[in-house]
C-alpha positions in Angstrom: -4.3 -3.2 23.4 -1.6 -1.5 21.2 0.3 -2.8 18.5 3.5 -1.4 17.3 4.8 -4.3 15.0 4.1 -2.8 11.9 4.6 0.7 13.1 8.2 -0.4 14.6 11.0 2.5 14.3 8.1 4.9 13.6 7.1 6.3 17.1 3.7 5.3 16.4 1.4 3.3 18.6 -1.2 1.4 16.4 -4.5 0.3 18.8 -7.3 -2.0 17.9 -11.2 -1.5 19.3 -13.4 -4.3 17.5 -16.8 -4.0 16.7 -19.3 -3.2 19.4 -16.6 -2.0 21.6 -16.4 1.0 19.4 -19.6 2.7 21.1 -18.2 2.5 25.1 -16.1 5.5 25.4 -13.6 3.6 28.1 -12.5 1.5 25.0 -10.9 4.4 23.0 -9.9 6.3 26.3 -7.9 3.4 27.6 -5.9 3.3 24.3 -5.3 6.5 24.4 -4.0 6.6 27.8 -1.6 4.0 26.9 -0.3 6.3 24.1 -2.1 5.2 20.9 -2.1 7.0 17.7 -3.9 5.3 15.2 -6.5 3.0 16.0 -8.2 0.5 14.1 -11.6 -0.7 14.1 -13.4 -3.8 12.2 -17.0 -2.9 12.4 -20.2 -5.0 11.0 -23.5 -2.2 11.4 -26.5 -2.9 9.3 -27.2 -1.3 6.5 -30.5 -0.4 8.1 -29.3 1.9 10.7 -28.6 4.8 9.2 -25.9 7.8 8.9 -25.8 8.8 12.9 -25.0 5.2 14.3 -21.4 5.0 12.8 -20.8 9.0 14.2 -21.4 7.5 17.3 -19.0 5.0 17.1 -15.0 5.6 16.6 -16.0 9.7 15.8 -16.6 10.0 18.9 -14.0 8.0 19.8 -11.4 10.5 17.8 -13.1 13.5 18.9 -12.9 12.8 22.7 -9.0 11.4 22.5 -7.5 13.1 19.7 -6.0 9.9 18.0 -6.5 8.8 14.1 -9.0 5.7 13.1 -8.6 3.8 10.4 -12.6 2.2 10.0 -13.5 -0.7 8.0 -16.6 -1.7 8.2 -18.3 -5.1 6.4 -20.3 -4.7 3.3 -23.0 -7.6 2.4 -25.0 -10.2 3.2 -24.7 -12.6 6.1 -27.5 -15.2 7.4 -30.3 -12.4 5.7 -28.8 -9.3 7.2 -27.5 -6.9 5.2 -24.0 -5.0 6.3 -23.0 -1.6 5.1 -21.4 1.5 7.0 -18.8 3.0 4.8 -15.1 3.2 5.7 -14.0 5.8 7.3 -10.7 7.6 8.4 -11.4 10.1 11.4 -9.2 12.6 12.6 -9.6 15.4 15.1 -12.5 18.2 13.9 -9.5 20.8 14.2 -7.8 19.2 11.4 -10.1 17.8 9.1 -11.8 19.6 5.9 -14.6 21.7 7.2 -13.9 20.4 11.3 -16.1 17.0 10.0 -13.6 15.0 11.7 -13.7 12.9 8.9 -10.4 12.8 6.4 -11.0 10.2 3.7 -14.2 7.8 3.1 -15.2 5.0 1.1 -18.2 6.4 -1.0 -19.4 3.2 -2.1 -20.6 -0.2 -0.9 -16.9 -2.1 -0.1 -15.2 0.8 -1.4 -12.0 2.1 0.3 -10.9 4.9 2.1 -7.1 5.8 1.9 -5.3 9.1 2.9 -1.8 10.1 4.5 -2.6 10.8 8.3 -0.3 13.9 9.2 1.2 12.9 13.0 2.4 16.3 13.1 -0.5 18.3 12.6 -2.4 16.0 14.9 0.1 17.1 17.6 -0.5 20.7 16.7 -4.0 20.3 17.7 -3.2 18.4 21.1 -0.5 20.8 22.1 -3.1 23.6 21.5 -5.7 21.7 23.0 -5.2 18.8 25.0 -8.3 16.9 26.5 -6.7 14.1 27.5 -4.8 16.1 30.3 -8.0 17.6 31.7 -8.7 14.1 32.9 -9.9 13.7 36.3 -6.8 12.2 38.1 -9.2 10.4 41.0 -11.2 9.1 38.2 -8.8 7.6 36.2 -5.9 7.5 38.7 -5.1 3.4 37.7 -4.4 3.9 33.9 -2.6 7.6 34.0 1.2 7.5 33.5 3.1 8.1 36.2 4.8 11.1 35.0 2.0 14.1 33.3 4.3 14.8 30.5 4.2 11.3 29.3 0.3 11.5 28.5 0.9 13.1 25.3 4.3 14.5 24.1 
């Protein structure tokens, strides 16, 4: 669900999608629906999986609901596994150095990624082009807002 404790006064809503959950698309729409910003996600992939599992994890996630993720994902060894996707902040391709839809990343094992997430240039690109209210209404009737405008502002 959402969280706005931290973000309190600040308009934003902060979600949370943990580990697998991250690669079933109702996960991400649900929060989204509900008004989410910035969602976080705690992954563990192995190190062995390569570059394109993590894309299709919370970038799609982004890219389908237009919201921020803040990605951390485990780096080391547990029970003779070893854990490594980088951290990652995603933003919508519209707004993101060349449309990657990535905006800061940890280049190393464990390392970081940190960057200031602009809510108003995320807004520019939903107001331009806004997925989330090209939803089938039938289909997802039960979680829409009562109200269209209160989708997305």
């Amino acid at each position: 669900g959402t969280w706005e404790g931290a973000t309190r006064g600040t308009g934003i809503k902060v979600g949370l999608i943990p580990g697998t959950d991250a690669f079933y698309p109702e996960t991400g729409r649900i929060l989204a629906l509900k008004g989410a910003d910035v969602v976080c996600h705690c992954g563990c992939l192995k190190a062995t999986l390569g570059p394109w599992v993590p894309v299709a994890g919370m970038w799609q996630q982004v890219q389908q609901n237009q919201f921020f993720c803040v990605e951390s994902q485990l780096h080391g060894r547990i029970a003779g596994d070893t854990f490594g996707a980088p951290s990652v902040i995603h933003g919508p391709c519209e707004m993101t150095p060349g449309q990657t839809g990535i905006l800061a990343r940890g280049e190393n094992p464990g390392e970081a990624a940190a960057v200031q997430l602009d809510h108003a240039e995320r807004l520019k690109v939903i107001n331009k082009y806004s997925l989330l209210k090209l939803l089938n209404p039938v289909a997802y009737g039960p979680l829409l807002p009562a109200k269209e405008e209160e989708i997305l502002p």
